[in-house]
N, C-alpha and C positions, 0 to 999 in steps of 0.2 A: 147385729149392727144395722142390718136395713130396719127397723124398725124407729133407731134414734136417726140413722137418716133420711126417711121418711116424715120425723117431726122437724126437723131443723129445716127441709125440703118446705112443706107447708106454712113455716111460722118467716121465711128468710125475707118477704117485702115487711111484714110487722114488725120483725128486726129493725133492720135497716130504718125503716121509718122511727123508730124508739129511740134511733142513734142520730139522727140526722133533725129530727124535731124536738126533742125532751134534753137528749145527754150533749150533742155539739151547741148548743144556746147557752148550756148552762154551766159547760166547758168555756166559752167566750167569754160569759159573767165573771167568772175565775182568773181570768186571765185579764178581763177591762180591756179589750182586745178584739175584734174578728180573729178567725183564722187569715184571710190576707195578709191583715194588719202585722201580725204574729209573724206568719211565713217567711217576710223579706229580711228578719233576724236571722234565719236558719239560712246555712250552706246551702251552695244550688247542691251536692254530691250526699248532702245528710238527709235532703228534704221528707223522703222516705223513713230513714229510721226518726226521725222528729214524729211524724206520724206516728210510727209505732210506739214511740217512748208515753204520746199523749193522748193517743185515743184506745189501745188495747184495752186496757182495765174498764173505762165506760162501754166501750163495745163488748169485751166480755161478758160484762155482767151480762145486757141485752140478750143474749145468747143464752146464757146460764138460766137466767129470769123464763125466759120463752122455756125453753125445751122440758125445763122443769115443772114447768106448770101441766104439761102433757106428760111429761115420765117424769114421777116423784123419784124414779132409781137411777136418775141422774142428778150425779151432785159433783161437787164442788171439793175436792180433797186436792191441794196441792201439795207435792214433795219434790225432791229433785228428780226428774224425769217423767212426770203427768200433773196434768192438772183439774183431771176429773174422773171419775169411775163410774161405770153403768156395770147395770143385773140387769141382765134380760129374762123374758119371761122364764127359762127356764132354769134359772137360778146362777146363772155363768157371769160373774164378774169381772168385766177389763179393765183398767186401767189406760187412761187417754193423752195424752199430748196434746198441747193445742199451739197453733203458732199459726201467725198472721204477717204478710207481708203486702205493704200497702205504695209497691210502686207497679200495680195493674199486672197483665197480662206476661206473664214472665215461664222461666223455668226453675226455677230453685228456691227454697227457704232459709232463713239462715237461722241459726242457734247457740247455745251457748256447747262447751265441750261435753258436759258432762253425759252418763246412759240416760238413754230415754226406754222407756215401755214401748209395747209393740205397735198399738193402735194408735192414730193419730188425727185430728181434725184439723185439717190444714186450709187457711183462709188469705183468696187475694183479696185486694181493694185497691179500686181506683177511685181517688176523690181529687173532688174539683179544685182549681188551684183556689179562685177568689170565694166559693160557697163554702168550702171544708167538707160539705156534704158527697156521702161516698156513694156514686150514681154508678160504679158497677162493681162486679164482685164473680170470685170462684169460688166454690166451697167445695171440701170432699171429702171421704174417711178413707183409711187407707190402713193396713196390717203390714206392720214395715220387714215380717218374718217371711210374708208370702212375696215380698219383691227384690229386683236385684238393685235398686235404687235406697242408698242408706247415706246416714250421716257423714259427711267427709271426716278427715281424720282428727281423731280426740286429743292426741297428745302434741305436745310440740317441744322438744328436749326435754321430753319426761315430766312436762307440768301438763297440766289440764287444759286445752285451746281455749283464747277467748273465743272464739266464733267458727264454727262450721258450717258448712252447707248440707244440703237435704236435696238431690235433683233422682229423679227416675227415669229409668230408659225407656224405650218404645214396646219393651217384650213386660214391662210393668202395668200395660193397659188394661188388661181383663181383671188384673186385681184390685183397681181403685172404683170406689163408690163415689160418683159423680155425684153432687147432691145441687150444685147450679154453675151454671160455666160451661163449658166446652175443654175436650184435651183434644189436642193435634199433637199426631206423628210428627215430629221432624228428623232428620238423619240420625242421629242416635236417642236424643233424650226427648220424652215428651214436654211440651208448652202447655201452658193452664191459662187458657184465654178469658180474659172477666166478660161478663156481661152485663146488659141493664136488669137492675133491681126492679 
């Protein structure tokens, strides 16, 4: 896994720039709309998941697109519980998770109830209210078998949660691959600070 966090690491200002120049313009075209323009339709409490609903898939791809082009044995297989698989050189296949939460600097992810695989590429974003362009970001990988930090609870009267959360504690820090951002201790769970892209 350091090896695909080492390309994700390398390619993350060309990311960003692919989403912020190419896919958010042409997201606006779609919409006959800025993001501003857009924004003041959305809930001040949804603003975030609005983001997620409308930018993951173009930012995805970005991401997919890059990392791929550096390792062809990363791809693209979504099922319930990952949304991409890597071989690494020595022939060991995971299965990935990828989730994106785009209200900045925060502690937690959120998801849907169902299992997830172990590996996971977890991504913040802060974007600008009136550019839409997302000027900072945390990225990481993270094996959810090596930490005490998991999915909150899946069930809810024996149906399937619509939404959990994902936070890790402070004794979860040696096992996360920092790949840009910063994490800080705080009294029990750790914070994933964005940065500039």
């Amino acid at each position: 896994m350091q090896v695909l966090a080492a390309s994700v690491q390398s390619q993350i200002k060309s990311i960003i720039g692919d989403f912020n120049e190419v896919r958010l313009p042409a997201l606006e075209q779609a919409w006959g709309r800025t993001v501003a323009e857009q924004r003041q339709f959305w809930d001040h409490d949804q603003i975030s998941v609005e983001y997620s609903k409308n930018f993951s898939i173009p930012l995805n791809n970005c991401f997919f697109r890059a990392v791929n082009s550096q390792l062809p044995s990363f791809l693209e297989k979504t099922t319930r519980g990952s949304d991409y698989v890597y071989t690494d050189a020595q022939g060991v296949t995971d299965p990935i998770e990828d989730k994106n939460a785009f209200n900045g600097t925060g502690q937690q992810w959120t998801g849907n109830g169902f299992g997830k695989c172990d590996w996971h590429l977890l991504k913040r974003f802060e974007v600008d209210p009136v550019t839409g362009r997302i000027i900072r970001c945390f990225v990481m990988l993270v094996d959810l078998s090596k930490t005490q930090g998991a999915w909150g609870q899946k069930t809810v009267n024996g149906k399937t949660a619509q939404r959990v959360g994902l936070k890790f504690l402070v004794s979860d820090v040696d096992n996360i691959i920092v790949i840009h951002g910063t994490v800080v201790k705080k009294k029990k769970y750790l914070e994933f600070k964005v940065e500039p892209v």
